[in-house]
N, CA and C of each residue as an Amber inpcrd file, in Angstrom:
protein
   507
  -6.2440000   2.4830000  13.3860000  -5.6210000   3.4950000  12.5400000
  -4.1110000   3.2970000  12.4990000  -3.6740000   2.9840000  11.6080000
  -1.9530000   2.9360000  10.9480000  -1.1720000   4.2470000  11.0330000
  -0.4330000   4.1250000  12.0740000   0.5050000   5.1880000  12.4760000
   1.7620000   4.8030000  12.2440000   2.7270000   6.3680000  13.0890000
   4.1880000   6.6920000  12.6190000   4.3710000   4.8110000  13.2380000
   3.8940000   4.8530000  14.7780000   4.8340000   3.7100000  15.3530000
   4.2110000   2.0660000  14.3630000   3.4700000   2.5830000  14.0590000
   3.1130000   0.8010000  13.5710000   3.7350000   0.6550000  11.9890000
   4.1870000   1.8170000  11.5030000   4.8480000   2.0410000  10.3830000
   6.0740000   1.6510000  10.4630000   6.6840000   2.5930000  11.7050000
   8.3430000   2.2010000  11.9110000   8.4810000   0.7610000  12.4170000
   7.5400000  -0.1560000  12.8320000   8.0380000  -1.6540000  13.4280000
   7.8340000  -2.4720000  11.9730000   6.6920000  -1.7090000  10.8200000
   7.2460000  -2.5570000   9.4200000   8.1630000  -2.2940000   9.1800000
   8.3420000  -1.7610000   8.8010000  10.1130000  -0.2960000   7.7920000
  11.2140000  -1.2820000   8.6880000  10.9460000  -1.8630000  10.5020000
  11.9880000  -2.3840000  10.8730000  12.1410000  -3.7040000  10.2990000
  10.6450000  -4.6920000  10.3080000  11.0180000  -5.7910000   9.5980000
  11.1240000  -6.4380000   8.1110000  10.4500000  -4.8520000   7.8110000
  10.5750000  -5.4730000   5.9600000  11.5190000  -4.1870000   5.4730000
  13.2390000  -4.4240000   5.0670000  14.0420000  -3.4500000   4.7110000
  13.8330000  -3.5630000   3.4230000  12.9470000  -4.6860000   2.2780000
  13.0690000  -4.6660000   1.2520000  11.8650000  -3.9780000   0.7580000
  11.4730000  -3.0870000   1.1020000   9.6410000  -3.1760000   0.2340000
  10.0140000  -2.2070000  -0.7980000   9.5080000  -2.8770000  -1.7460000
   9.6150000  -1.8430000  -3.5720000   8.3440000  -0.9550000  -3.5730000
   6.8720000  -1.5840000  -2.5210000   5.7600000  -0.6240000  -3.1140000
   5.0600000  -0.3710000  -1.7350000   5.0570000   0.8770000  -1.3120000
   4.3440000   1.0160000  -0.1830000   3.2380000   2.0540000  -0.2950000
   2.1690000   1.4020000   0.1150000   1.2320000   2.4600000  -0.0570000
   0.4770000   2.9630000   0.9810000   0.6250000   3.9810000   1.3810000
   0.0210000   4.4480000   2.5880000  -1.4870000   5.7380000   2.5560000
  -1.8650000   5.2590000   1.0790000  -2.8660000   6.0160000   0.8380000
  -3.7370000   6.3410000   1.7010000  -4.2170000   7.4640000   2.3430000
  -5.5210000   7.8600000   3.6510000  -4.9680000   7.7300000   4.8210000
  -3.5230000   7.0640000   4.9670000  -3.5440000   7.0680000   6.1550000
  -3.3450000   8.5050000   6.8360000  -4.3470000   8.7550000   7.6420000
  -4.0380000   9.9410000   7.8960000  -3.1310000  10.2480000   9.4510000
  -2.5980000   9.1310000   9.6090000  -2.0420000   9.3700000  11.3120000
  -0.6830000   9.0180000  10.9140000  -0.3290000   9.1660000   9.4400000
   1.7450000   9.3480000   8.9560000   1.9910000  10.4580000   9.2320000
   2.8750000  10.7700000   9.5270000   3.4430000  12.2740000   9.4950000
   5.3690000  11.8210000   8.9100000   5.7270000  13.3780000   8.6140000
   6.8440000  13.1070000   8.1700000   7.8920000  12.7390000   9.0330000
   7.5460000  12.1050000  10.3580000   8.5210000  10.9710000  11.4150000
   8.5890000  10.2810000  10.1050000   7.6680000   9.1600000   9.5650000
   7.3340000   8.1510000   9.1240000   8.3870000   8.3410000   7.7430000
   8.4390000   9.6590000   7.2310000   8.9060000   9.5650000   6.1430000
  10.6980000   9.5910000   5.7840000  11.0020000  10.2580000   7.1960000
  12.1800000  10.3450000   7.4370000  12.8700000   8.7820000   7.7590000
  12.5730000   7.8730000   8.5100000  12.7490000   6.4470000   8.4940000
  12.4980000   5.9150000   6.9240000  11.7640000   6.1550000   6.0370000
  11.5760000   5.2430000   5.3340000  12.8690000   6.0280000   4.3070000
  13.4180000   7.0570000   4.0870000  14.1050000   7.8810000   3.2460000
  15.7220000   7.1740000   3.9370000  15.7730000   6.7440000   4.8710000
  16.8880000   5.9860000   5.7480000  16.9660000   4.5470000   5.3090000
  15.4410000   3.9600000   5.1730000  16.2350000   2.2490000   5.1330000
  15.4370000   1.5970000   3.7050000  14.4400000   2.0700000   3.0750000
  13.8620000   1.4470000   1.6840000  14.6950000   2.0880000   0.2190000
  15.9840000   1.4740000   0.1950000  16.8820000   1.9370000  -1.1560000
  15.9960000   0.9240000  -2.0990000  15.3470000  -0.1780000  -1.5220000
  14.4590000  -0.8140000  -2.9730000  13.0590000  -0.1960000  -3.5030000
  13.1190000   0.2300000  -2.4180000  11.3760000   1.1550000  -2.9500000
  11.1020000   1.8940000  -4.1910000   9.8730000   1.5660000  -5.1190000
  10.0410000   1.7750000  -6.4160000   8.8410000   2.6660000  -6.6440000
   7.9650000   2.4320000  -5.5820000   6.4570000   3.0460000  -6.1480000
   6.0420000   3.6980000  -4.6720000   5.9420000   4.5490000  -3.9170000
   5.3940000   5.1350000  -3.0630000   3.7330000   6.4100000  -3.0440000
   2.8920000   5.7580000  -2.1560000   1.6540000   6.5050000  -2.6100000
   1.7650000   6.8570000  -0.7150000   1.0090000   8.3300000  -1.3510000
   1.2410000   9.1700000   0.5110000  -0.1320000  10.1410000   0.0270000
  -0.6000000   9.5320000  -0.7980000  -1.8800000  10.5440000  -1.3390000
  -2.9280000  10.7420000   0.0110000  -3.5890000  11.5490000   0.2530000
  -4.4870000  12.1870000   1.4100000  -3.9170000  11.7420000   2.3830000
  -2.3090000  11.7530000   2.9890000  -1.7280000  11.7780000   3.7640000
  -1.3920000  13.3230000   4.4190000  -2.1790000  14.1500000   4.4890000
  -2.4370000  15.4260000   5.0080000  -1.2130000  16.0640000   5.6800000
  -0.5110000  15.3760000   6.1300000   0.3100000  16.0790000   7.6590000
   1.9010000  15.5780000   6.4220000   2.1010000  15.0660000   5.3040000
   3.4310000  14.6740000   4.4400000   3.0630000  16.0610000   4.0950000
   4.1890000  16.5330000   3.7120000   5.3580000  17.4460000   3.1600000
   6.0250000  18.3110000   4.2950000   6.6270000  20.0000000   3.7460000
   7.1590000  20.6350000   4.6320000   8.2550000  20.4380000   4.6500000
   8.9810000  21.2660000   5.6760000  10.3770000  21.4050000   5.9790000
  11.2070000  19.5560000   6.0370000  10.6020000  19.2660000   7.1130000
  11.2160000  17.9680000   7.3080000  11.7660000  17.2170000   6.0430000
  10.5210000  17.1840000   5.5040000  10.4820000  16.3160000   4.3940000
  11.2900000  16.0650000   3.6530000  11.5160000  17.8470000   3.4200000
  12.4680000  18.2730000   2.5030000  14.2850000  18.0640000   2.8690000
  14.6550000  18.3370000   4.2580000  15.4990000  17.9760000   4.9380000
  15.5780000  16.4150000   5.1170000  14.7150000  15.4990000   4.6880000
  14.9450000  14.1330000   4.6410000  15.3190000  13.8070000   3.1240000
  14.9890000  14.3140000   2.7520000  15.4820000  14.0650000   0.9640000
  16.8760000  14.7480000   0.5160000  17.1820000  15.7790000   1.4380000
  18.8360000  16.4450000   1.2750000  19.9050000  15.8940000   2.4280000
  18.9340000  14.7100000   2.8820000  19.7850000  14.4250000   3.9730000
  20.9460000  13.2920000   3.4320000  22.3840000  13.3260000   3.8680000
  23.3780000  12.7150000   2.9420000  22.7890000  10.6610000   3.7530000
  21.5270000  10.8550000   4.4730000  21.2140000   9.0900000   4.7440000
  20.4490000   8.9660000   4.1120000  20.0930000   9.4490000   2.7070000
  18.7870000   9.4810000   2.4880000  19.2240000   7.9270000   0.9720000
  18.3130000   7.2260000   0.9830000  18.5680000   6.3930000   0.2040000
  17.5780000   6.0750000  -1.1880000  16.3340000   6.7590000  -0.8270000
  15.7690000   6.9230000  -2.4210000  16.1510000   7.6480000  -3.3570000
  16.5220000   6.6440000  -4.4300000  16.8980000   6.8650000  -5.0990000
  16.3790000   6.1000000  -6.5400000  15.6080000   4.9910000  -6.0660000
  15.3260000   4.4040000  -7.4420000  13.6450000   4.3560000  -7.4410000
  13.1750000   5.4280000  -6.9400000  11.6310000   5.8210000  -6.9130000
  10.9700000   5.8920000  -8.2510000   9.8130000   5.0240000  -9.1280000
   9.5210000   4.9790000 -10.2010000   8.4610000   5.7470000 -10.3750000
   7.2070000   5.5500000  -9.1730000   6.2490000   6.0750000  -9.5560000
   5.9450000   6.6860000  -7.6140000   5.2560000   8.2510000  -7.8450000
   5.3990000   8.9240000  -6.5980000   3.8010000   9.4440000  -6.4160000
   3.0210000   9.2620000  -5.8900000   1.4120000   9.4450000  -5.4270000
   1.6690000  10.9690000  -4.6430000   1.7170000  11.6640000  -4.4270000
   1.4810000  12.6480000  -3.7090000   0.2670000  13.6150000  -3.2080000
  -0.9940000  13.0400000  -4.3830000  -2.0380000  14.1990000  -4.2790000
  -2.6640000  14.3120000  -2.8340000  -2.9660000  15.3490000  -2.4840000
  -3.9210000  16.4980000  -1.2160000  -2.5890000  15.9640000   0.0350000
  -1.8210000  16.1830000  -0.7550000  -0.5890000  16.7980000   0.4730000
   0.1410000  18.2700000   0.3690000   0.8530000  17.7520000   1.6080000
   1.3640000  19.5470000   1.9760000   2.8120000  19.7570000   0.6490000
   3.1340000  18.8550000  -0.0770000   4.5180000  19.0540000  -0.2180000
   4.4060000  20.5420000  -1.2960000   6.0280000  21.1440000  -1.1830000
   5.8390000  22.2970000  -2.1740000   6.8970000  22.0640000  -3.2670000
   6.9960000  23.0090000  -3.6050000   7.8900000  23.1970000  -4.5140000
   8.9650000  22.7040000  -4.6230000  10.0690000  23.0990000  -3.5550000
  11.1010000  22.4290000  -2.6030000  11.6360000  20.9280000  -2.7990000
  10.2760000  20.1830000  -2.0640000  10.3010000  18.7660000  -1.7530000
  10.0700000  18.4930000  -3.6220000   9.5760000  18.5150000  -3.8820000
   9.1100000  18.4240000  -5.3950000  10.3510000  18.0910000  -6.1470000
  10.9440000  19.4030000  -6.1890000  12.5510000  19.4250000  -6.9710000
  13.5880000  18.3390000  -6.4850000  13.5760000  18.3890000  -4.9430000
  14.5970000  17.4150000  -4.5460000  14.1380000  15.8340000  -4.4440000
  12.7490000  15.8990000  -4.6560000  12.5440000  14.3660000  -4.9490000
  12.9610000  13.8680000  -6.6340000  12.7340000  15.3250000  -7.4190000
  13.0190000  14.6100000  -8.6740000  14.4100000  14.4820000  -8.7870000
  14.8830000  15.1660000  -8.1020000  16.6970000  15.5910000  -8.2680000
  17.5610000  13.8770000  -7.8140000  16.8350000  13.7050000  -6.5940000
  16.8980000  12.2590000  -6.3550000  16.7220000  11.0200000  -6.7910000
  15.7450000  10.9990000  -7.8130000  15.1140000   9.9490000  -8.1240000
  15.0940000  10.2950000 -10.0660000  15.9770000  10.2180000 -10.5990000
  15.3220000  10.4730000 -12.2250000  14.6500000   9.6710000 -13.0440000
  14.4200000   8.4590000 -12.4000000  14.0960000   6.9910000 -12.8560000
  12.1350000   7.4200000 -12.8130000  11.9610000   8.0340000 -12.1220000
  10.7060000   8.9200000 -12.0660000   9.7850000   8.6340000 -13.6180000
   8.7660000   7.8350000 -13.4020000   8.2590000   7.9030000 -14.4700000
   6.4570000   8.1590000 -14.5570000   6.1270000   8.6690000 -13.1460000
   4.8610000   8.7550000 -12.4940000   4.7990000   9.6240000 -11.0500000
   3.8440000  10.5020000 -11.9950000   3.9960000  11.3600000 -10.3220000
   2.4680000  12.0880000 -10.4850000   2.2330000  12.1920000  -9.2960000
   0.5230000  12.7580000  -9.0800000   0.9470000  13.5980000  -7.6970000
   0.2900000  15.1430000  -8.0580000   0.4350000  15.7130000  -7.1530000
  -1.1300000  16.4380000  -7.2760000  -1.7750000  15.8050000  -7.4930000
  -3.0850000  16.5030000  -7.5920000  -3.8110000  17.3470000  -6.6140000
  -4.3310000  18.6440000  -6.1520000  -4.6210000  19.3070000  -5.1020000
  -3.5460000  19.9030000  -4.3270000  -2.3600000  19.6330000  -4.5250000
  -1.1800000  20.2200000  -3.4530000  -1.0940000  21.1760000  -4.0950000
  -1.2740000  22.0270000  -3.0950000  -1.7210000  23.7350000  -3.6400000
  -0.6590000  24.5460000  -3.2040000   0.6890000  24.1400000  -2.6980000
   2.0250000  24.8640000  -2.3550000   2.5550000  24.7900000  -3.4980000
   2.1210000  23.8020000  -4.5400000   3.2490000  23.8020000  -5.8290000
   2.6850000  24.6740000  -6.8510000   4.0790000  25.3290000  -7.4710000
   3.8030000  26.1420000  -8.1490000   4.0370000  26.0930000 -10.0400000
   4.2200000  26.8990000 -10.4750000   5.0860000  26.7130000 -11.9920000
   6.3070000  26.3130000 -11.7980000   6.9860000  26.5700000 -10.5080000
   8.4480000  26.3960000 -10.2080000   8.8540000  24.8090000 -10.6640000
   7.8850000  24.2830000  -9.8610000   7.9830000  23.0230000 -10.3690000
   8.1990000  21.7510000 -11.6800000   7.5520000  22.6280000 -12.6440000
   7.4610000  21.7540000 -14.1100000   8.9830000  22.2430000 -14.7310000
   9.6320000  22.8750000 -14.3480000  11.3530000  22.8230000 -14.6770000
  11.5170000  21.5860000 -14.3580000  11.6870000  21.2560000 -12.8680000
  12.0540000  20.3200000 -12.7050000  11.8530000  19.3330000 -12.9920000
  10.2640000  18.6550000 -13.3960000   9.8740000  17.7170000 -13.9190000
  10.2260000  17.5430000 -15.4830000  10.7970000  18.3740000 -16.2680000
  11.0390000  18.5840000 -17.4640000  12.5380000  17.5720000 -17.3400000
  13.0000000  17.5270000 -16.2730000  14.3560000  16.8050000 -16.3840000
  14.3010000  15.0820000 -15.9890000  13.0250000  14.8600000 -15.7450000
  12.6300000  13.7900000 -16.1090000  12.4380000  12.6290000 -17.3170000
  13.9520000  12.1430000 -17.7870000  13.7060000  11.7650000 -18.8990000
  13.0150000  10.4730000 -19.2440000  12.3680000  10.0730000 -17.9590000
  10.8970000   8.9560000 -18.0520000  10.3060000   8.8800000 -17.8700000
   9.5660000  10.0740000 -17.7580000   8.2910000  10.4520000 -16.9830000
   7.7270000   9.9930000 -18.1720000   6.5100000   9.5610000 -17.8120000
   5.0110000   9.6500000 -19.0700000   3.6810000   9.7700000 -18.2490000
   3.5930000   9.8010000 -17.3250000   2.5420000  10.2860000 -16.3560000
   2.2650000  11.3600000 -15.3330000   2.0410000  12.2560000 -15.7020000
   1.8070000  13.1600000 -14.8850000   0.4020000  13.8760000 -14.5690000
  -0.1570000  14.0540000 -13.2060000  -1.7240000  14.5150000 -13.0290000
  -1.3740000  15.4090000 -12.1380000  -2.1230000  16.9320000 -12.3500000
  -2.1120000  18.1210000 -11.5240000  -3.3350000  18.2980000 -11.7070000
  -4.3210000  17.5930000 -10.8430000  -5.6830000  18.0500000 -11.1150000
  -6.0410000  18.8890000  -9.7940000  -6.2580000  20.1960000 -10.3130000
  -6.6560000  21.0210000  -9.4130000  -6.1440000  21.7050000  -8.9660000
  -4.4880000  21.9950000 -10.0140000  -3.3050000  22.7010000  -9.2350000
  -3.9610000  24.5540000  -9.9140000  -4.0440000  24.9950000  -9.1070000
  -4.4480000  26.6670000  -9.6170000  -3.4290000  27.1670000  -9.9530000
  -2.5130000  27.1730000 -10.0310000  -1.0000000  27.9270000 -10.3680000
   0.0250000  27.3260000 -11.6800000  -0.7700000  26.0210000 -12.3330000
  -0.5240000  25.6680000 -13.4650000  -1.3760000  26.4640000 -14.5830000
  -0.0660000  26.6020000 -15.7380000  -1.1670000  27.5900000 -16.8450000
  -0.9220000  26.5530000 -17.7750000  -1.3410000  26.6000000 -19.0960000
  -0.9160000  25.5850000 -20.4580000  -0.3820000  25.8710000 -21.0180000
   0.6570000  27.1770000 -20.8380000   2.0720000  27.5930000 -21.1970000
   3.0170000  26.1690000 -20.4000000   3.2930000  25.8330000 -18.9360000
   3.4600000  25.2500000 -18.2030000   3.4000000  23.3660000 -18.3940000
   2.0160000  23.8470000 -18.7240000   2.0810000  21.7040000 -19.3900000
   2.6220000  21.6820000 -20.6410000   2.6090000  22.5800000 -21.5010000
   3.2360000  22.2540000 -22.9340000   4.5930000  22.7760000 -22.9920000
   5.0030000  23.1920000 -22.1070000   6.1720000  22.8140000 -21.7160000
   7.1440000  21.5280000 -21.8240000   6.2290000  21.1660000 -20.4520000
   6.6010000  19.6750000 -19.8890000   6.4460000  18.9980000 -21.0900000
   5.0870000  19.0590000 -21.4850000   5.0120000  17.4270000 -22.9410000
   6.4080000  18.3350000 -24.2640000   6.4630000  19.0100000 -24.0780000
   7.6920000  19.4020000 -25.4140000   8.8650000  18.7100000 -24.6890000
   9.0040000  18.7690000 -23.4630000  10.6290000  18.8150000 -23.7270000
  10.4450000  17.0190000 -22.7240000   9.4610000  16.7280000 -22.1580000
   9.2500000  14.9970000 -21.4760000   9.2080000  14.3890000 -22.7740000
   9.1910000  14.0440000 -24.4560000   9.0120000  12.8200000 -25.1830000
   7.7730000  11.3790000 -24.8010000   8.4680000  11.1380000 -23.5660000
   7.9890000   9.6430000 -23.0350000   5.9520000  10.1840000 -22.8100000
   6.0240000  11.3430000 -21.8550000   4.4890000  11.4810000 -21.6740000
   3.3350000  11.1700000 -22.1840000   2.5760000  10.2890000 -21.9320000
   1.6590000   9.7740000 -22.5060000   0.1290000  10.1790000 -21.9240000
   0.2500000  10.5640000 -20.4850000  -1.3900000  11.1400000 -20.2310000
  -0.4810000  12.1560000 -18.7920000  -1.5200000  13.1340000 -19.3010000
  -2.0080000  14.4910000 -18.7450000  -3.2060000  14.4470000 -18.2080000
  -3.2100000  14.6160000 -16.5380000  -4.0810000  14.9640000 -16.2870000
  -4.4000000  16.4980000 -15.4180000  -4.7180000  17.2990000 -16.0140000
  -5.2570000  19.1880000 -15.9530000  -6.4510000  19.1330000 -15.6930000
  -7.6960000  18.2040000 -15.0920000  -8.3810000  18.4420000 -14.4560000
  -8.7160000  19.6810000 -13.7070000  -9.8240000  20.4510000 -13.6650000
 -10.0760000  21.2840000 -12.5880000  -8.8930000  22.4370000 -12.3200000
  -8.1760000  22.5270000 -13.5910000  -6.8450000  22.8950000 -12.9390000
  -7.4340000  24.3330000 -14.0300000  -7.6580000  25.7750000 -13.1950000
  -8.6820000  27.4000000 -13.7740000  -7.9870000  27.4230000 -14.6530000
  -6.0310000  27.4660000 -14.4950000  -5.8180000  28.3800000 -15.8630000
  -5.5160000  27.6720000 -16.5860000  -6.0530000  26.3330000 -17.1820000
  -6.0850000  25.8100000 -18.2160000  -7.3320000  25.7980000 -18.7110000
  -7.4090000  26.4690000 -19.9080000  -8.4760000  25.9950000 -20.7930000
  -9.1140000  24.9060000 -21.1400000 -10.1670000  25.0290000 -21.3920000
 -11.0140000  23.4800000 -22.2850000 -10.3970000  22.8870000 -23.2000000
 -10.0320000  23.4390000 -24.1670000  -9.7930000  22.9100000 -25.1420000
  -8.2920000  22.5400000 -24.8550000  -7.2280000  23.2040000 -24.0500000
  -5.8640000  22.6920000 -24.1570000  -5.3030000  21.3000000 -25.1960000
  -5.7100000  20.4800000 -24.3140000  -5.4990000  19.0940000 -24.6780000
  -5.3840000  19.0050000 -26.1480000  -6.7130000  19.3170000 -26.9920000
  -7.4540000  19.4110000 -28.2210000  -5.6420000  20.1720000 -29.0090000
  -5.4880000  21.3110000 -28.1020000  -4.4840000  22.1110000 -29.0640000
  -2.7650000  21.5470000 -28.7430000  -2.7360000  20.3950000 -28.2550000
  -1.5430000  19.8640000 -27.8440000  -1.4250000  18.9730000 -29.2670000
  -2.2440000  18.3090000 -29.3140000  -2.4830000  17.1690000 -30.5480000
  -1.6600000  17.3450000 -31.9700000
């Protein structure tokens, strides 16, 4: 099982990695994330999806932290993690180059959130499947004022209707 320490002895020998994916691992915690927010300024694509124990305070304090070096993050995996609202904003605030983000199942995020993603002027991918606190006031939002967006995914997500999609067109 791929942990914080077998994480931090890569992060020590590879300072360049553009794509790390740590999908399932479930023995990261946000140690892991705080090192990598310190030394991967090339990192372009990060996946932390069913990484259970990512988000929270830390997290969030690693992304406002003045060592924090992502900044040229393209595409961001997040789904069935803890992150909220918070981490959400200050990752986009960080990163505007943002053109992919999946937060599918993270059930701390709220409407608060699609402001912020609205200031994404390259986003074209976005999936909230299963977010209960998204309405389709909320996604048609985002696709009015994102241009670039090209797929929506509202999966499973109550207060969107069936037909949404159909009435975006």
């Amino acid at each position: 099982n791929f942990d914080d320490e077998g994480l931090s002895c890569l992060l020590k020998a590879c300072t360049q990695i553009r794509i790390l994916n740590l999908y399932q691992c479930s023995n990261i915690t946000n140690t892991s994330f705080q090192q990598i927010s310190k030394s991967q300024s090339k990192l372009s694509k990060l996946d932390v999806s069913y990484v259970h124990k990512f988000g929270g305070k830390l997290f969030v304090s690693s992304l406002k932290s003045k060592t924090n070096v992502l900044h040229k993050l393209k595409e961001v995996y997040l789904s069935h993690t803890k992150i909220d609202d918070t981490g959400l904003i200050y990752l986009c605030k960080n990163n505007p180059l943002l053109s992919t983000i999946a937060i599918d199942c993270c059930y701390q995020i709220t409407s608060l959130s699609i402001e912020c993603l609205t200031k994404l002027n390259h986003l074209s991918v976005v999936s909230f499947s299963g977010l209960v606190s998204i309405t389709d006031d909320n996604v048609a939002h985002l696709v009015s004022k994102c241009k670039k967006i090209t797929v929506v995914n509202v999966s499973n997500c109550r207060n969107i209707p069936l037909d949404f999609i159909s009435r975006l067109s």
